[in-house]
N, CA and C of each residue as an Amber inpcrd file, in Angstrom:
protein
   192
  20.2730000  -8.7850000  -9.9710000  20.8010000  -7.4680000 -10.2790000
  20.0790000  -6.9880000 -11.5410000  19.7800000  -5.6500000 -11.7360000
  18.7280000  -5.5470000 -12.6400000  19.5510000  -3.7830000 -13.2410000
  19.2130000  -3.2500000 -13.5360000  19.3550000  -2.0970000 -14.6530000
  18.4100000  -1.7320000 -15.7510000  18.3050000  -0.2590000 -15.0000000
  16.8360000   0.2460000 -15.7340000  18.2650000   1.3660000 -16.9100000
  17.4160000   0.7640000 -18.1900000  18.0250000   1.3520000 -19.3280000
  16.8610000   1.9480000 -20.1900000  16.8160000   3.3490000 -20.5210000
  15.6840000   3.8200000 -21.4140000  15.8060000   3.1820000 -23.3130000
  17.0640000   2.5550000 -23.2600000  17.0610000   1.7320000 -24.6170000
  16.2640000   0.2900000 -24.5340000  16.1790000   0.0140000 -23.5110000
  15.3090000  -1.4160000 -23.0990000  13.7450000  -1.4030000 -24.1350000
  12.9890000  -2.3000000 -24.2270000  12.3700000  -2.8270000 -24.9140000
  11.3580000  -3.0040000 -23.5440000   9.9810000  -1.8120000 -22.9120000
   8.9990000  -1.6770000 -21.7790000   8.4150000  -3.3110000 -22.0520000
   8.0920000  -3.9340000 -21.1840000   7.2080000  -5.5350000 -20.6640000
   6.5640000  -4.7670000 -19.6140000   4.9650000  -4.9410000 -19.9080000
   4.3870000  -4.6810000 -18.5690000   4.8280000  -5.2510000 -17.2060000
   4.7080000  -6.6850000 -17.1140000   5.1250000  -7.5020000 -16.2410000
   6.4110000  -7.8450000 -15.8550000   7.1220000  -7.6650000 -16.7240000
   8.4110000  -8.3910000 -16.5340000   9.4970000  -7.8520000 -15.6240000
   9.2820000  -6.8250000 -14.7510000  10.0210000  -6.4300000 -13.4920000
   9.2490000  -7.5850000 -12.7080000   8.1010000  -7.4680000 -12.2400000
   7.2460000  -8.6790000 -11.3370000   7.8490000 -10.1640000 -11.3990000
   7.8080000 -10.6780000 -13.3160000   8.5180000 -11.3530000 -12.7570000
   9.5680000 -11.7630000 -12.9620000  10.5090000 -11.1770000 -13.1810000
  11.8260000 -11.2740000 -12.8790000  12.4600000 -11.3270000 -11.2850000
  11.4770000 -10.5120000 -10.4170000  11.6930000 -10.2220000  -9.2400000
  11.2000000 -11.0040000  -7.9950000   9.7580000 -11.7620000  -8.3020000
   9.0340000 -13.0170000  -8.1700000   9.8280000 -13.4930000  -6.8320000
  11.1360000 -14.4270000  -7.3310000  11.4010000 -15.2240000  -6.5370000
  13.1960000 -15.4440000  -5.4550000  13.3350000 -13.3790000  -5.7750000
  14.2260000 -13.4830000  -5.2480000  14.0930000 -12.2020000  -3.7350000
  14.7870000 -12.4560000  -2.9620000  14.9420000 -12.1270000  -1.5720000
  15.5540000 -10.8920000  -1.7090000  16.6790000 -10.8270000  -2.2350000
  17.4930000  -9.6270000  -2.2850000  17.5600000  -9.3550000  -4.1810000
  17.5090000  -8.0490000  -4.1380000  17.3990000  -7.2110000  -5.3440000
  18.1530000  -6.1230000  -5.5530000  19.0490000  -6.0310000  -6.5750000
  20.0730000  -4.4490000  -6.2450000  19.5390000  -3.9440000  -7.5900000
  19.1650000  -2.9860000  -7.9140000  18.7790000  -1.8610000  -9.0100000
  19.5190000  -0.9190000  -9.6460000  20.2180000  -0.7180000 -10.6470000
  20.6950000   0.3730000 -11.0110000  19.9540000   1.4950000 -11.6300000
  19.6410000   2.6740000 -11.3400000  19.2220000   3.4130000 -12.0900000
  20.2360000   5.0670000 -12.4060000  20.7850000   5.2200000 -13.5490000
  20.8810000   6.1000000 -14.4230000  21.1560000   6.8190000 -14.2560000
  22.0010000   8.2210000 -14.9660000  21.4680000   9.9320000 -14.3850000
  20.6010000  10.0240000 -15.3680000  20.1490000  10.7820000 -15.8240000
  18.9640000  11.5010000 -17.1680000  19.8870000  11.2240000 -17.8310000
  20.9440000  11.0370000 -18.6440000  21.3740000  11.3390000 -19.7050000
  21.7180000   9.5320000 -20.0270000  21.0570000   8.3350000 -19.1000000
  21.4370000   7.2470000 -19.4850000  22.9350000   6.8230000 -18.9640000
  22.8990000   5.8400000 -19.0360000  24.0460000   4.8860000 -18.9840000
  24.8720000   4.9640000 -20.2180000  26.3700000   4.8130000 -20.1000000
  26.9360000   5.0020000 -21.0930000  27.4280000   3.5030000 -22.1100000
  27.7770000   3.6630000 -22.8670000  27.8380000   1.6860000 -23.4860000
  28.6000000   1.6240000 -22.8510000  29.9230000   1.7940000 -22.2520000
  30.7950000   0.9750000 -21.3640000  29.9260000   0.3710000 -20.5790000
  29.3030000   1.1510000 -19.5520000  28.3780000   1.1690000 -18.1980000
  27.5570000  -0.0260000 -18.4220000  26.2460000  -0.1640000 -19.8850000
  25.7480000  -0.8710000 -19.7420000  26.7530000  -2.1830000 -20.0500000
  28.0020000  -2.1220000 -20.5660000  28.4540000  -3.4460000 -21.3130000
  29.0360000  -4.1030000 -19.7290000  29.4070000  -3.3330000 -18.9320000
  29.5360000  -3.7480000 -17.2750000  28.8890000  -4.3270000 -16.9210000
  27.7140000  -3.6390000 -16.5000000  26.4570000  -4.6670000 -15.9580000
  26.0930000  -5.7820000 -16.7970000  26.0240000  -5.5960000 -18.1750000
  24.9460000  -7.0220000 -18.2620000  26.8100000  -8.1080000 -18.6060000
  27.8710000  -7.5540000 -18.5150000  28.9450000  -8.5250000 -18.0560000
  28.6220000  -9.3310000 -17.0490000  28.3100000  -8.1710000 -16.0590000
  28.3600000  -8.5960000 -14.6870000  27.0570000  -9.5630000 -14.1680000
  26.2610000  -9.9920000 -15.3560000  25.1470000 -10.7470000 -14.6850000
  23.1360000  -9.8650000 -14.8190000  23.8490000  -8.3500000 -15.1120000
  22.6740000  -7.5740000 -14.3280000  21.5440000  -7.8730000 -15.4990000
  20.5390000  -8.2150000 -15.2300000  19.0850000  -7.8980000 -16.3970000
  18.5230000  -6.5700000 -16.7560000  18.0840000  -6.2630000 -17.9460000
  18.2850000  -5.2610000 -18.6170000  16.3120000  -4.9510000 -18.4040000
  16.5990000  -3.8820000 -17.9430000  14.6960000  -3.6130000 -17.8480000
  14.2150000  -2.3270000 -18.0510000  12.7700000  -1.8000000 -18.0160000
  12.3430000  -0.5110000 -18.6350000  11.2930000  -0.9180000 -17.9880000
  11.2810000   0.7960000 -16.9250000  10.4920000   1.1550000 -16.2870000
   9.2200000   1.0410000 -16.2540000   9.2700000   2.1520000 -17.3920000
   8.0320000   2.9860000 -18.4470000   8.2130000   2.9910000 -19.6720000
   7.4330000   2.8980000 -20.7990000   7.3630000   3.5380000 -22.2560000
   7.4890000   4.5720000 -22.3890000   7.3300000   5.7550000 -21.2170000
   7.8860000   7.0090000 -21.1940000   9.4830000   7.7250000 -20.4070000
   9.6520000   8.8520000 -20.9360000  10.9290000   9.2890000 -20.3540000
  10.5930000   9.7300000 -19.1780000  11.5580000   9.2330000 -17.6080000
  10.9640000   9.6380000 -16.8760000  11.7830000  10.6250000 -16.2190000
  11.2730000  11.6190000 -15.9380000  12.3030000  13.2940000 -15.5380000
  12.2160000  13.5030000 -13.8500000  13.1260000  13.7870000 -13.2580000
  13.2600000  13.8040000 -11.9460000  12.2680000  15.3670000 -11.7440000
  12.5580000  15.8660000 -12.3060000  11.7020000  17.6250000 -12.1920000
  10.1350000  17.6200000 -12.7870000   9.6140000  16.2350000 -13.1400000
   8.4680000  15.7660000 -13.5770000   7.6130000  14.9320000 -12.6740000
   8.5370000  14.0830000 -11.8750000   8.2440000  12.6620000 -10.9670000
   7.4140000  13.1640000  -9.9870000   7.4520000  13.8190000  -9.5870000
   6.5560000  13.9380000  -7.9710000   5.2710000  14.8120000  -8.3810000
């Protein structure tokens, strides 16, 4: 279980391998305005790894 947080700390690699050696993968991603601290204090309760996309902000009205 993983969670993309724009407070995260970008690793080139480290989605790859974190992701490496598992079969099934569930992702959380965000609205624009982030996850809220409850939200993230849920997930990484719940197990989830904390990851970053990009070094940049990424905008849905930008993406395509």
């Amino acid at each position: 279980m993983l969670f993309c947080d724009e407070n995260a700390n970008f690793e080139e690699n480290k989605l790859i391998e974190i992701t490496q050696n598992f079969e099934n993968i569930l992702i959380f991603i965000g609205p624009e305005g982030g996850f809220s601290e409850k939200e993230r204090m849920l997930l990484q309760d719940e197990g989830a790894e904390t990851i970053s996309l990009s070094p940049f902000d990424l905008r849905a009205e930008t993406a395509s």
